[in-house]
N, C-alpha and C positions, 0 to 999 in steps of 0.2 A: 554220224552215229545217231541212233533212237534209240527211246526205250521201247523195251518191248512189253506187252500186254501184261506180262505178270511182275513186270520191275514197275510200269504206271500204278499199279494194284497196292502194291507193295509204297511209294512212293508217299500215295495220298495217306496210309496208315504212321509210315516213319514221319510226315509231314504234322501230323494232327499232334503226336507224340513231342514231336522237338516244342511243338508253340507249348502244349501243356506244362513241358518243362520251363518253356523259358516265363511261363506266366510264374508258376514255381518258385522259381530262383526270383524275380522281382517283388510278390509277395513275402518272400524270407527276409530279404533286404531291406523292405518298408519301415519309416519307423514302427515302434511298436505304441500302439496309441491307448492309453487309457479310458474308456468309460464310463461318467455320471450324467444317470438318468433321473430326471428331475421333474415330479409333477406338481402341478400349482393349482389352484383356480385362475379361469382364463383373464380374469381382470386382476389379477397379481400381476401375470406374467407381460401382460400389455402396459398396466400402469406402473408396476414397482421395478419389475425387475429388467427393462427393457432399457430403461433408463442406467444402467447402471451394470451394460455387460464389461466394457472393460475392465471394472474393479474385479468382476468376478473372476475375468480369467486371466487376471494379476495375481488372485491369491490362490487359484490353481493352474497353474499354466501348464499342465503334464495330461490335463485330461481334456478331453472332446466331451464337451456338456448340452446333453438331450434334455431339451422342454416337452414337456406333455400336457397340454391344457385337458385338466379334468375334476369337476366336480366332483363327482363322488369319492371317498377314500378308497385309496386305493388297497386292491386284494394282493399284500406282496406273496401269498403265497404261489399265486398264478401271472404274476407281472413283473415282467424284468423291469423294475422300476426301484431306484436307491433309498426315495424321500420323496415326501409329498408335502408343500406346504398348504395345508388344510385349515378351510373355516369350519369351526365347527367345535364341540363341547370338549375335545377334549378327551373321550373315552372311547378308545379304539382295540380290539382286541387283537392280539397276539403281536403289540405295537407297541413302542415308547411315543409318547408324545410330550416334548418340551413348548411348552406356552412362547410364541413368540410376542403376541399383544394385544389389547383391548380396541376394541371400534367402537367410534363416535359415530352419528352423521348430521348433517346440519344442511342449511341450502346454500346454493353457489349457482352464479352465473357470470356470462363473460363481461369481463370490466366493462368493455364500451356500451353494456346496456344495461349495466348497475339502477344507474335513475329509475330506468322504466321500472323496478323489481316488478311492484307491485302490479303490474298489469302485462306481466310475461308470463305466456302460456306453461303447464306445469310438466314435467318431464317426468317421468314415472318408472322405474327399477322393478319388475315382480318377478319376485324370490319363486323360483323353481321348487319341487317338493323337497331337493335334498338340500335347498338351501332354510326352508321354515324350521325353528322362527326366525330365523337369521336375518330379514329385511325387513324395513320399515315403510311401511305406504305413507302417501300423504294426508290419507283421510288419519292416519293413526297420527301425524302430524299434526292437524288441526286439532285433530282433537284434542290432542294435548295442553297446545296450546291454545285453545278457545278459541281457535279462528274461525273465517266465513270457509262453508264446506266448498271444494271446487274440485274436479274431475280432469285429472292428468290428461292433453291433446296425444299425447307420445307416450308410448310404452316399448320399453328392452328386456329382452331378457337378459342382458350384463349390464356390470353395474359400469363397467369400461363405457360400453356403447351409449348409454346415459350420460355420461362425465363429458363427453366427445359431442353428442349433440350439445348439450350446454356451453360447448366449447365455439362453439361453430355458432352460437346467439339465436338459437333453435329455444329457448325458454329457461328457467332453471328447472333446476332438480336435486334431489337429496346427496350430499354426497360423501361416500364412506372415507373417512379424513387419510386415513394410508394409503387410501389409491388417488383420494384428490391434492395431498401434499404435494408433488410436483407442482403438478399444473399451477398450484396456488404461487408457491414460488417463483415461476416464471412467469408470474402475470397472465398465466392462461384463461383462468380460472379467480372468481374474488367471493369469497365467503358473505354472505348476504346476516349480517344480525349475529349476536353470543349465543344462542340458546343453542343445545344438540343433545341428542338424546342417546344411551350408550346401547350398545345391541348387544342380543342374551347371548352369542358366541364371540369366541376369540380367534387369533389366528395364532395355529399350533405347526410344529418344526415334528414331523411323524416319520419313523424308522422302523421296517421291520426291530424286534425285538433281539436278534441274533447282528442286527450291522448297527448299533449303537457306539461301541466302540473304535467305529473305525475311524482316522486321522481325519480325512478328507470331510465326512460328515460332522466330526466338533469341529471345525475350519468352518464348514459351509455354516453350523448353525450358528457360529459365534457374530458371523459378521453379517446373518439372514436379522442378530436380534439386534446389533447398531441402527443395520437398516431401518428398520422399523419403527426404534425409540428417536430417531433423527427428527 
């Protein structure tokens, strides 16, 4: 027995149909997964919060949690985005924004070249426009404190990828205390001298104005400001 030309025809149409269905039916079946879209500045998400995913999806264990490394605040009018942990003043429009903390920064270099401080080459962070005033040079460093003036070898545009050369005995450089807390802890990283100077923004826990109230986001900011104050 064969098909014949118009059952082949036919064949390849009921064929297409059965997979659509059976895609269907396995989609239906799937769990059903929850959602939270999470935007940070990209040395939050590298320094803070990377360190620290299993806690996070201990205290939400029901959702599938998207990082979004991005500077600027985000437009949730236009951005399936839940929450953004944002540096910055604080005043965002048609937005809640909960203060999560104040930044320091000070120098740090890696332990096994502590001695040398004073004759390691200077590592340099420059604040993008959406981050001014938000970072502090070293020349505003010296200046402060009266030192001899000296010219950064290395420049990042993160403050992550700063923290990471100094980690690596590539020189010191400034480092903003919440994102270098870790590394200091673990010995990665050893704070060079007391002095540190506080920068004009903080870092705020921002919601559309309409998803304030949701569960998941007082959960995420409750333990986004542990984090933080640790």
């Amino acid at each position: 027995m064969a098909l014949t030309c118009e059952a082949k025809q036919l064949y390849s149409s009921v064929k297409k149909a059965f997979s659509e269905i059976e895609f269907g039916i396995e989609k239906a079946q799937a769990p059903k997964v929850k959602k939270l879209v999470i935007a940070a500045i990209p040395s939050v998400v590298s320094c803070v919060l990377v360190n620290k995913l299993a806690e996070l999806q201990a205290l939400l264990p029901n959702y599938q949690i998207h990082f979004i490394s991005q500077h600027q605040i985000v437009n949730f009018e236009q951005q399936n985005i839940d929450c953004h942990i944002h540096f910055g003043n604080g005043k965002y429009a048609n937005a809640v924004a909960e203060k999560l903390a104040n930044e320091v920064v000070y120098p740090v270099c890696a332990p096994n070249v502590y001695e040398m401080q004073h004759e390691l080459p200077l590592i340099h962070y420059a604040a993008g426009m959406e981050d001014k005033p938000g970072g502090i040079s070293w020349q505003h460093w010296q200046k402060h404190f009266n030192l001899p003036m000296q010219s950064p070898c290395l420049v990042f545009d993160e403050v992550g990828l700063a923290l990471s050369a100094a980690q690596h005995e590539q020189g010191k450089t400034l480092a903003w205390h919440q994102l270098a807390k870790h590394a200091i802890s673990q010995n990665q990283l050893e704070r060079i001298g007391s002095e540190q100077i506080t920068l004009p923004f903080s870092y705020y826990f921002v919601t559309h104005k309409d998803f304030s109230e949701r569960d998941e986001l007082k959960l995420l900011f409750t333990w986004l400001e542990r984090l933080f104050c640790l």
